[in-house]
RODO-2510 file (C-alpha; in nm, 4 decimals, decimal comma):
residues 384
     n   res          X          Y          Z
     1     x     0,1115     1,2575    -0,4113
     2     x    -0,0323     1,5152    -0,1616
     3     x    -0,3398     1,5396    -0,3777
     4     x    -0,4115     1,2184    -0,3701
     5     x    -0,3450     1,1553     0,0026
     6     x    -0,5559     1,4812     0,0220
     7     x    -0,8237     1,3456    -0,1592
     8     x    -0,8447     1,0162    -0,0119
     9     x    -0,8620     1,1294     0,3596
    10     x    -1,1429     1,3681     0,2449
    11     x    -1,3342     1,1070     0,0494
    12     x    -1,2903     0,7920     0,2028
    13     x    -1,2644     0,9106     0,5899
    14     x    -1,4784     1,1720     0,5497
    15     x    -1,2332     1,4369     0,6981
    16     x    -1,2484     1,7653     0,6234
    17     x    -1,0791     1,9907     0,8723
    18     x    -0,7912     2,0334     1,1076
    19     x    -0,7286     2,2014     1,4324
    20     x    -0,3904     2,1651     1,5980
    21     x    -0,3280     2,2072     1,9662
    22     x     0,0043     2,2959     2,1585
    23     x     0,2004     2,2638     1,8081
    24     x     0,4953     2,4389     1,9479
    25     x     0,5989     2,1795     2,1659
    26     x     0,7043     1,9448     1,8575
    27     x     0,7965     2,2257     1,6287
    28     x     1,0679     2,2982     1,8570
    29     x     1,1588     1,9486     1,8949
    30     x     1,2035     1,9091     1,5206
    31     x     1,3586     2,2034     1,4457
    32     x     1,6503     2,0999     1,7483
    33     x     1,8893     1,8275     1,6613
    34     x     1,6868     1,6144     1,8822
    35     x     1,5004     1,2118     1,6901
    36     x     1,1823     1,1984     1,7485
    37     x     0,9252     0,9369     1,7976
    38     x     0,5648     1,0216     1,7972
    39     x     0,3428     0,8165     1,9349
    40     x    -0,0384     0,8676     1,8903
    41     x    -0,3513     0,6712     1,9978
    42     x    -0,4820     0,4674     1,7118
    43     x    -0,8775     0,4915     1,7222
    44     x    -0,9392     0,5429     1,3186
    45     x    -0,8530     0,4132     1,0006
    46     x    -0,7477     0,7725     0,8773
    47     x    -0,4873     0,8067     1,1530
    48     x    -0,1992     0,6886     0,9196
    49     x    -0,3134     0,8788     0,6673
    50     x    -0,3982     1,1775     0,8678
    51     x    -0,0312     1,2152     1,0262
    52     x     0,0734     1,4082     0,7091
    53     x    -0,0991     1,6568     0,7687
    54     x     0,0854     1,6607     1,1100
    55     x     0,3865     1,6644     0,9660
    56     x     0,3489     1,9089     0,7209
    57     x     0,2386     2,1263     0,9668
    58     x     0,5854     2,1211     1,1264
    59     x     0,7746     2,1278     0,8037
    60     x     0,8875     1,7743     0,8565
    61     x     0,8664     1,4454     0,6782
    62     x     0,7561     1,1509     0,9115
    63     x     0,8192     0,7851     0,8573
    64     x     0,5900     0,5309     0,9739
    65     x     0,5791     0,1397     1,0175
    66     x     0,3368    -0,0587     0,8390
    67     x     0,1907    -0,4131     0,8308
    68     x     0,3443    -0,5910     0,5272
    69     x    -0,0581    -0,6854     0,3994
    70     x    -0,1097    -0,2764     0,3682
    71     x     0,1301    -0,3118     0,0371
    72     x    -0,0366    -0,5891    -0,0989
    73     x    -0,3244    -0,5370    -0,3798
    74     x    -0,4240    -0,2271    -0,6140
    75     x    -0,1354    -0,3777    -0,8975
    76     x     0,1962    -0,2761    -0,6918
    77     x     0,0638     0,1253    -0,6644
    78     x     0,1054     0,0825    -0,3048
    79     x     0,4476    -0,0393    -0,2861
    80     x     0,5349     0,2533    -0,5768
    81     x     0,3824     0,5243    -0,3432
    82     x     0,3959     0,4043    -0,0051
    83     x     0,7512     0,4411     0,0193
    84     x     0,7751     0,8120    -0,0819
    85     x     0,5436     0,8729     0,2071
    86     x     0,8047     0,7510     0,4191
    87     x     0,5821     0,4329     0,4770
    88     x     0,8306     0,1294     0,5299
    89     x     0,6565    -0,2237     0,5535
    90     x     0,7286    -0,4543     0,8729
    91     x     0,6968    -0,8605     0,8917
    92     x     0,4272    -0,8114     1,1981
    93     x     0,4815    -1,2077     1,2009
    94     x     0,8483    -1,1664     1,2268
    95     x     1,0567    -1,1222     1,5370
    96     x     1,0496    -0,8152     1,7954
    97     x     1,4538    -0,7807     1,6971
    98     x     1,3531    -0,6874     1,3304
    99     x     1,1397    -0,4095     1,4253
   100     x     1,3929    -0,2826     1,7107
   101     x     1,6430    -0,2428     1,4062
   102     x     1,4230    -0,0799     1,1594
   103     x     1,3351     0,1907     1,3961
   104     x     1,6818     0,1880     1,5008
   105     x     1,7643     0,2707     1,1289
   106     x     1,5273     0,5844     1,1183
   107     x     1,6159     0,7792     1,4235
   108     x     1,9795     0,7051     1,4331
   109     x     2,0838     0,7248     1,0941
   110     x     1,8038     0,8650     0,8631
   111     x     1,7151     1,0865     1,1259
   112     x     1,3491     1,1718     1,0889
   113     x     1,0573     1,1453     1,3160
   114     x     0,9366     0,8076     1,3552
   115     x     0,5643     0,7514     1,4189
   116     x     0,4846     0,4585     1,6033
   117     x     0,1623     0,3377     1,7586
   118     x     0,1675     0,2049     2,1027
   119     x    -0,2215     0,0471     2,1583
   120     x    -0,1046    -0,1582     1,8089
   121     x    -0,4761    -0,1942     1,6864
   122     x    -0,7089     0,0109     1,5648
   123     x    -1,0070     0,0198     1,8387
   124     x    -1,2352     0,3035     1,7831
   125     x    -1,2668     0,4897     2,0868
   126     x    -1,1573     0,7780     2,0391
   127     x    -1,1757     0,8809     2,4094
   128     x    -1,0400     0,6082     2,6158
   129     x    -0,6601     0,4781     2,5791
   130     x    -0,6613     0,0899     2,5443
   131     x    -0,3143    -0,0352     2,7241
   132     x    -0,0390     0,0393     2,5507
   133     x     0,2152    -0,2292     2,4173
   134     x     0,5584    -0,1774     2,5362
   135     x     0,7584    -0,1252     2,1934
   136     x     0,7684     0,2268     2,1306
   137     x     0,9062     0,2907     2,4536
   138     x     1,1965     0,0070     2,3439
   139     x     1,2595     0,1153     2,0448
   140     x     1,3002     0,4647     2,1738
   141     x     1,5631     0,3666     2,4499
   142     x     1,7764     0,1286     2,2053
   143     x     1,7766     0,4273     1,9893
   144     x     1,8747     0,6564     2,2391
   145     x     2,1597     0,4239     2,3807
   146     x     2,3055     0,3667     2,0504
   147     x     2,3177     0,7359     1,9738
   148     x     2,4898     0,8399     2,3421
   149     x     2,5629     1,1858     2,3840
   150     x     2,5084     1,2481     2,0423
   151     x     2,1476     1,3062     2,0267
   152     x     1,8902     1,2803     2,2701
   153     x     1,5592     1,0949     2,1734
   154     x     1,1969     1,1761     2,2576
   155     x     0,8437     1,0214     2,2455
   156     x     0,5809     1,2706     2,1976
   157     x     0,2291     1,1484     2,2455
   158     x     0,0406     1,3266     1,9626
   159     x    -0,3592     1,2810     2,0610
   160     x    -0,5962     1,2074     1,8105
   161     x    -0,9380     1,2744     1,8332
   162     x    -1,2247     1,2762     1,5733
   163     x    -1,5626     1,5312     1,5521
   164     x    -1,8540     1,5601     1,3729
   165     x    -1,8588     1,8997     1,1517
   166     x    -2,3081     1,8637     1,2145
   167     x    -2,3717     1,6027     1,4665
   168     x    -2,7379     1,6583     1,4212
   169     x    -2,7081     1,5563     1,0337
   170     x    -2,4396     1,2506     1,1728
   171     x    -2,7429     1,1043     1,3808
   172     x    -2,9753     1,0726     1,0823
   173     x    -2,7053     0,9258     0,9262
   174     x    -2,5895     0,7246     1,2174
   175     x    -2,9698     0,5574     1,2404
   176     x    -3,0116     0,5131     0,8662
   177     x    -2,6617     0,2920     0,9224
   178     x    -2,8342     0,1139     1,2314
   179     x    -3,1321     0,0400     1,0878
   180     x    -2,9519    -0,1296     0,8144
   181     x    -2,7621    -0,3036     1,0296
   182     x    -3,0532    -0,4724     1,2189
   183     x    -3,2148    -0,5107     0,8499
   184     x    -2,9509    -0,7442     0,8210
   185     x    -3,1317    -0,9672     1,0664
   186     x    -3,4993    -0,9858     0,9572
   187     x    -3,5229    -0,7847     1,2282
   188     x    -3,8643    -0,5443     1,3167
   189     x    -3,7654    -0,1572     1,3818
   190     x    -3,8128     0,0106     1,7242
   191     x    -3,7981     0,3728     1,6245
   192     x    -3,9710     0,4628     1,9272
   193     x    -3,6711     0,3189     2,1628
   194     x    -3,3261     0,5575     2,1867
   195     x    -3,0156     0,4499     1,9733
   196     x    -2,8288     0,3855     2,3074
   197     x    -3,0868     0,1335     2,3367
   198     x    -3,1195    -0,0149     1,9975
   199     x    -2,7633    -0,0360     2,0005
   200     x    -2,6979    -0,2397     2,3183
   201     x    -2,9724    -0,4835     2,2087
   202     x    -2,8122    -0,5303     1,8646
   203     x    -2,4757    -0,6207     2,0250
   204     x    -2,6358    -0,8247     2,2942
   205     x    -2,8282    -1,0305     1,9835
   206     x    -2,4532    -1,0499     1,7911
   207     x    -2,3052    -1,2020     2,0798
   208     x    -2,5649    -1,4507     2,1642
   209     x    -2,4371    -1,5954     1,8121
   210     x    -2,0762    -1,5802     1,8810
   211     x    -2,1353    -1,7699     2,2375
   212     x    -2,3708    -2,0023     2,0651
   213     x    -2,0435    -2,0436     1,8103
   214     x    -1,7630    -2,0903     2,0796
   215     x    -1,9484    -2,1820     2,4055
   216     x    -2,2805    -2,3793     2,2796
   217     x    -2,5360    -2,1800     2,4438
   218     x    -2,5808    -1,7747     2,4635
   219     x    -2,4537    -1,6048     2,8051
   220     x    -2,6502    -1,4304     3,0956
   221     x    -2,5500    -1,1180     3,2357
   222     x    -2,5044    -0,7934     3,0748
   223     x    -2,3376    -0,7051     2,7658
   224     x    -1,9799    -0,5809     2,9676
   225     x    -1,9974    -0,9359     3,1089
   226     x    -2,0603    -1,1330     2,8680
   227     x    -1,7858    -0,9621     2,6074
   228     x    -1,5056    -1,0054     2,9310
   229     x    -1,6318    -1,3606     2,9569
   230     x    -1,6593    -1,5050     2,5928
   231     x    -1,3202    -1,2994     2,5240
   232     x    -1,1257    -1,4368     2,8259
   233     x    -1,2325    -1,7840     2,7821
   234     x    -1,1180    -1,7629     2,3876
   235     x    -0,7599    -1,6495     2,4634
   236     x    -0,7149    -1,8990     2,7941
   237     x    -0,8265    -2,1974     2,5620
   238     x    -0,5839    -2,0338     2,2635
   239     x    -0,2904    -2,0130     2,5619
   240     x    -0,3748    -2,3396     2,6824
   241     x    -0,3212    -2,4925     2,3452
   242     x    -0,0169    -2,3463     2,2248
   243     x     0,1944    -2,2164     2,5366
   244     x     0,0950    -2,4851     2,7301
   245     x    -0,0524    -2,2188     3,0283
   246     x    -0,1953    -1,9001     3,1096
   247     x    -0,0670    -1,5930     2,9904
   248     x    -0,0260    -1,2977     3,2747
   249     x    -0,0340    -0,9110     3,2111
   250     x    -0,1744    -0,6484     2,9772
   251     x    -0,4228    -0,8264     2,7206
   252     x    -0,2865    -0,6764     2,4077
   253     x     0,0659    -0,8132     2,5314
   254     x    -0,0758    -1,1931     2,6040
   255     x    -0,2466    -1,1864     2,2406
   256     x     0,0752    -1,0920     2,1147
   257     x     0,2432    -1,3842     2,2649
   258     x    -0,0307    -1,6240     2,1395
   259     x     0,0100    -1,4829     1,8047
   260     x     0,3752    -1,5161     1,7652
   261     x     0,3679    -1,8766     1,8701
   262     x     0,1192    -1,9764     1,6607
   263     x     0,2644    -1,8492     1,3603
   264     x     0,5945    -2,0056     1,4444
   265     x     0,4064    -2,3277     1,4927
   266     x     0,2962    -2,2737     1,0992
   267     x     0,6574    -2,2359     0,9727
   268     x     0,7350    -2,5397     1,2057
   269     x     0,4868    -2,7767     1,1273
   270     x     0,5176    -3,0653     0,8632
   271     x     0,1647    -3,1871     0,7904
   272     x    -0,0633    -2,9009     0,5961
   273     x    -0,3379    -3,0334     0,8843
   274     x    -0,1643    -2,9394     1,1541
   275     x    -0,1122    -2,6123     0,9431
   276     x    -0,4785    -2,5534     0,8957
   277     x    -0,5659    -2,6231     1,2364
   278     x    -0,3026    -2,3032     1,3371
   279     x    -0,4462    -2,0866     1,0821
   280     x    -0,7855    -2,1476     1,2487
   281     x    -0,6575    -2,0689     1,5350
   282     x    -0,5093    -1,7050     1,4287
   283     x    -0,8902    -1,6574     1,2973
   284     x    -1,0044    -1,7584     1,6713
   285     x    -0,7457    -1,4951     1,8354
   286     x    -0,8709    -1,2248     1,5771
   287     x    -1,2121    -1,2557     1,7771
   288     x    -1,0521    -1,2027     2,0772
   289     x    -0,9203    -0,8856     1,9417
   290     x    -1,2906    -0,7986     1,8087
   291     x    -1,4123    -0,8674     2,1553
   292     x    -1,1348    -0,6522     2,3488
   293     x    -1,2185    -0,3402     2,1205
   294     x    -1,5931    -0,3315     2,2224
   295     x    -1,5524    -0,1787     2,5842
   296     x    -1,9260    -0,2753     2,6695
   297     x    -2,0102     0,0486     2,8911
   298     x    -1,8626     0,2993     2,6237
   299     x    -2,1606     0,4417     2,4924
   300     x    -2,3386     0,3739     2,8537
   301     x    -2,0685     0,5633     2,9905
   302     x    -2,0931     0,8799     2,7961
   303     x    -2,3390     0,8405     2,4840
   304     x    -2,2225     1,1166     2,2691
   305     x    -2,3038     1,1279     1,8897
   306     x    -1,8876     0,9974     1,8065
   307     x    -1,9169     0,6960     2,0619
   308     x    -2,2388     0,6172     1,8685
   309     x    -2,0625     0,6628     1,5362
   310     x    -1,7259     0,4600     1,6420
   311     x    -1,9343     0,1610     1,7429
   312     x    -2,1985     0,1369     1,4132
   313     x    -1,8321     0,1813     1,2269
   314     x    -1,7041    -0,1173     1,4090
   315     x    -2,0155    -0,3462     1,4183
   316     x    -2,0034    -0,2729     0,9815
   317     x    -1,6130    -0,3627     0,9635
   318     x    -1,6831    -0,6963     1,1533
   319     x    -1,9962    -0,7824     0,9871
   320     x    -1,8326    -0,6663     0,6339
   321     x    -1,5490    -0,7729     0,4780
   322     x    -1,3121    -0,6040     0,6879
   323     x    -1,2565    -0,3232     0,4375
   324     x    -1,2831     0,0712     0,5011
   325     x    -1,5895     0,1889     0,6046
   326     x    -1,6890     0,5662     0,5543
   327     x    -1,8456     0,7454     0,8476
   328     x    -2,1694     0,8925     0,7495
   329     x    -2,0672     1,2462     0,8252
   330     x    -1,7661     1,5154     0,7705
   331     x    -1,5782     1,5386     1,0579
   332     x    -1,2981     1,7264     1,2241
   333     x    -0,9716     1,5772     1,3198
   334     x    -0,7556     1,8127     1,6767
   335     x    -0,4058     1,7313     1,6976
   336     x    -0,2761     1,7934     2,0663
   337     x     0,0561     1,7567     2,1126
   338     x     0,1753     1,6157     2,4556
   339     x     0,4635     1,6412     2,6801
   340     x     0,7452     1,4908     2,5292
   341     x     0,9397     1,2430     2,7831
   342     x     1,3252     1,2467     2,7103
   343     x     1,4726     0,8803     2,7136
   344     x     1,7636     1,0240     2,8813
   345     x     1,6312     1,0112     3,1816
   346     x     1,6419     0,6650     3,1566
   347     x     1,8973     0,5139     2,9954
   348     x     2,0828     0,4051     3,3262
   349     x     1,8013     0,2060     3,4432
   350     x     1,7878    -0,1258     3,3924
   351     x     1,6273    -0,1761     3,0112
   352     x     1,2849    -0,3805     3,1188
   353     x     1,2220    -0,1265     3,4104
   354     x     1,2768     0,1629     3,1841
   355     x     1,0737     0,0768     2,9132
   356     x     0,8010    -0,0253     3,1360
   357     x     0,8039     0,3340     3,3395
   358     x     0,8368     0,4861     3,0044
   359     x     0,5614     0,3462     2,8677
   360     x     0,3256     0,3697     3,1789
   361     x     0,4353     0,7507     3,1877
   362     x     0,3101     0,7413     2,7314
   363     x    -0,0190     0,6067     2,8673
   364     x    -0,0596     0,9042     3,1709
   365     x     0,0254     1,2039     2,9434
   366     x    -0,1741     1,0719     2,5892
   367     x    -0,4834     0,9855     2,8048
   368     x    -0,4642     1,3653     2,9649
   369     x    -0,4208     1,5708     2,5609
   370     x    -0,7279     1,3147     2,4859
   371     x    -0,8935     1,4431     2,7710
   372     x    -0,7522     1,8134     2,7513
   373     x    -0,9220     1,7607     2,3413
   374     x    -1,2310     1,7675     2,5226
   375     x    -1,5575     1,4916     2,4537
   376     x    -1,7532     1,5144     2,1346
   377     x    -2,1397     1,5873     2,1063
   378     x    -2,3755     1,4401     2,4294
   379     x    -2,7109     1,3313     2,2571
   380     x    -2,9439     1,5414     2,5012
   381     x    -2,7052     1,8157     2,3439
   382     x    -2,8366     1,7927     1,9885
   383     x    -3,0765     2,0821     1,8516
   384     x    -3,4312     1,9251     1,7523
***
């Protein structure tokens, strides 16, 4: 089993070493009486595989939720092995109150450290948070209020962050996968413009098709713009349609909402029609979602060879099939363990204020061990 997890996060995510920062802080967590819920930013496919390596680290066996679809496919080995790697599948289409329980079920009475991702998605970028859903944080506090003063309960924000071993051989491999990508499009190389470059104007020509699909006509403005627009006017028109208004707060938590209704529309309906037209709709929010992980000034921001690397690896899952993609170079995965916030301090709060401080104190302290991690490789950086 450990070979073969091993293997595939060597092989498939191209992951090949491991640095771990401020480990003590949840080795003495886990070796106390105290249940644990780790929460860590979700930027990479290998995260789920890569927490293993966490735990074994501290001598510990962590369970994690995942989507019921993950245990579909490859002739029932997933559902043989999964579970024995503490992976437990979750109806993501089923109520909030199943997953509350479930979680419930592993820190109270099974007792092990529950990983839990708060952003929900997968987003690749690795250096900035996206806002964090409000879950872990719940399922933390009914866990703690069930146990009382038998056990306390923590959520440690566990950082991940990914590195190129050579980024000098990642950017030849980086604008072999670009060029590809605009090959794609009967389109004429530029090698003499920068990959910041040929990268914005790529994304600029991929969504002048998507507006031309949803709006009619391609946007003005730049690419930040345009994304926020195309993506805002989706979800209003997806709100407008099935909750009957606009949705307020974080985005994540307003897609969410959509999402849920939707489905229960599906299971409610009685003409298949009416059932297509839903499942069409589910496709629609899933572009949202697209659109929300492609912050528009993240290579603009900062282009370092990782940001570069995160966004070619996201424009080939969305053009592909929406299977793994292998980044074009070893990298190295830090671990850096945050301040753990004790849910005892809030269990005498009232439960939606203390799950929202909770979870705006998750988002404060993962943000800073992302930051502490330190950026990957600036292009004006690279030898040559």
């Amino acid at each position: 089993m450990k070979g073969y997890r091993n293997n595939f996060i060597r092989k498939t995510h191209n992951v090949s070493g491991f640095v771990y920062e401020e480990i003590d802080r949840l080795k003495g967590l886990v070796e106390s009486d105290a249940r644990i819920l780790i929460a860590p930013n979700h930027s990479d496919n290998a995260d789920g595989l890569v927490l293993y390596r966490l735990a074994e680290e501290v001598d510990s066996m962590f369970c994690q939720m995942a989507t019921r679809e993950l245990f579909e496919g490859n002739f029932g080995f997933r559902h043989f092995i999964f579970p024995r790697c503490g992976i437990f599948p979750i109806d993501r289409e089923g109520s909030v109150l199943g997953a509350l329980k479930s979680a419930k079920d592993v820190l109270v009475r099974i007792a092990k450290p529950l990983v839990v991702y708060p952003e929900g998605e997968v987003y690749h970028t690795n250096d900035r948070l996206t806002p964090l859903r409000e879950g872990a944080a719940a399922m933390a506090l009914t866990s703690q209020k069930a146990l009382k003063d038998e056990a306390p309960v923590y959520i440690v924000p566990v950082a991940l962050k990914y590195h190129y071993l050579d980024p000098e051989a990642a950017m030849v491999g980086l604008d072999k996968q670009l060029t590809g990508l605009e090959s794609r499009f009967k389109w004429v190389a530029k090698p003499e413009e920068s990959i910041s470059r040929r990268i914005y104007r790529f994304a600029s020509g991929l969504l002048a098709l998507k507006e031309v699909e949803f709006l009619g006509s391609p946007g003005s403005g730049t690419v930040p713009d345009r994304v926020e627009n195309l993506r805002d006017k989706l979800l209003e028109r997806l709100e407008n349609r099935h909750l009957g208004k606009l949705g307020s707060g974080e985005l994540p938590d307003r897609i969410s909402m959509v999402h849920r209704r939707i489905v229960e529309r599906i299971k409610e309906e009685a003409t298949d029609e009416t059932r297509r037209a839903c499942r069409r709709d589910l496709d629609l929010l899933f572009s949202v979602v697209q659109l929300f992980s492609y912050p528009g000034d993240y290579i603009h921001e900062y282009p370092t060879v990782e940001r570069i690397g995160e966004t070619l690896l996201k424009f080939e899952q969305d053009l592909g099939d929406g299977g793994y993609v292998t980044p074009v170079s070893a990298r190295r995965l830090t671990f850096r363990i945050g301040e753990a916030i004790d849910t005892r301090e809030y269990v005498n709060q009232k439960s939606r204020e203390a799950v929202r401080a909770m979870t705006d104190v998750l988002s404060e302290r993962l943000q800073k061990a992302l930051d502490e991690i330190g950026p990957g490789t600036h292009i004006k950086d690279l030898k040559g």
